[in-house]
matplotlib code that plots the C-alpha trace (Angstrom):
import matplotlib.pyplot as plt

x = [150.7, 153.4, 153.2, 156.0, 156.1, 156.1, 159.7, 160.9, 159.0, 160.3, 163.7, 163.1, 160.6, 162.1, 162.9, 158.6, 157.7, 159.4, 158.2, 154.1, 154.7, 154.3, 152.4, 150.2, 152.2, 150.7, 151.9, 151.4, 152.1, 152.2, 151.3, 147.5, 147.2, 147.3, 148.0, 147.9, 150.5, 149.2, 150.4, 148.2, 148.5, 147.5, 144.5, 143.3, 144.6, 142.0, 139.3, 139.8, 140.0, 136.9, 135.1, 136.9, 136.7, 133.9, 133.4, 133.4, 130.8, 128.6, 128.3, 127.6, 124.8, 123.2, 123.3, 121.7, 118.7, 118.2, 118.4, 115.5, 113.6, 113.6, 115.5, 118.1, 117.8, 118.2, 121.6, 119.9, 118.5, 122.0, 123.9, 120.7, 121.5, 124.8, 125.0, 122.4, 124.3, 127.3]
y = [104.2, 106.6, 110.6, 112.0, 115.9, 116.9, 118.4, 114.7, 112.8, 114.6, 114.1, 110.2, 109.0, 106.0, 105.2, 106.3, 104.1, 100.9, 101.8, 102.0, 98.2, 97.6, 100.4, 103.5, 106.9, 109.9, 113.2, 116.3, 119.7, 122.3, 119.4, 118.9, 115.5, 116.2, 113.0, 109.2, 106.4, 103.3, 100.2, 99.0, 96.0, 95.9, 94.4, 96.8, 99.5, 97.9, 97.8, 101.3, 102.7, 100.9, 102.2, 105.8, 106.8, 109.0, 108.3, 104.6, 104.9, 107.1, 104.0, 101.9, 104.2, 104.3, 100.3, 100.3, 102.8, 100.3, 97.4, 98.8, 100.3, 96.7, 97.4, 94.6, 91.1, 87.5, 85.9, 82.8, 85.6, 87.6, 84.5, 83.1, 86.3, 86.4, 82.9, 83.5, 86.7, 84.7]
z = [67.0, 66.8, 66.7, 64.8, 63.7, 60.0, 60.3, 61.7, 59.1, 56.3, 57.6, 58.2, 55.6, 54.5, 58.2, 58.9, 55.8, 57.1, 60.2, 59.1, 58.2, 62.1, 63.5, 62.1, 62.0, 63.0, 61.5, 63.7, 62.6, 65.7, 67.8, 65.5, 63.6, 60.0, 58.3, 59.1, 57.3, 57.6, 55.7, 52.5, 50.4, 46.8, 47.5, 50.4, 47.9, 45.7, 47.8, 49.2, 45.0, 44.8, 48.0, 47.8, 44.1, 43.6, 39.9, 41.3, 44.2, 42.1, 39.7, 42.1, 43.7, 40.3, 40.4, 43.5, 42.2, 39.4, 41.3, 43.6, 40.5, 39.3, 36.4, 36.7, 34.5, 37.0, 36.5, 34.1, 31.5, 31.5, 30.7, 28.6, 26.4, 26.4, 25.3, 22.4, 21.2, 20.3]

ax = plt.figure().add_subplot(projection="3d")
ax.plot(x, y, z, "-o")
ax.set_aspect("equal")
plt.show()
């Protein structure tokens, strides 16, 4: 981990970016942490969209309600269904 000031890391982003590959960055300003680069592949980028989003992990919290209200349909009925729809 590497603390770098917000003056130097606007000076040297690419250099910080290439950097972040290896180790996190941590950007101070007066000598407080204010931000944190960190390297993210697409599929962490996914997962933290999916986890992160609030429209997202409201949906999912409504699931979950359901799901303990018992209003969820077994796998063999959904595809049952779906199969009959057709």
């Amino acid at each position: 981990m590497q603390l770098v000031s917000i003056t130097e890391f606007k000076a040297k982003l690419s250099k910080y970016l290439r950097l972040s590959e290896k180790e996190d960055i941590v950007v101070t300003h007066r000598g407080q942490p204010k931000a944190l680069l960190r390297h993210i592949t697409g599929d962490a980028l996914e997962d933290y969209v999916t986890t992160n989003h609030p429209e997202i992990r409201a949906s999912i919290e409504a699931a979950q309600q359901e799901i303990k209200a018992g209003k969820y349909v077994d796998l063999d009925t959904f595809v049952r269904e779906m199969e009959n729809a057709e």
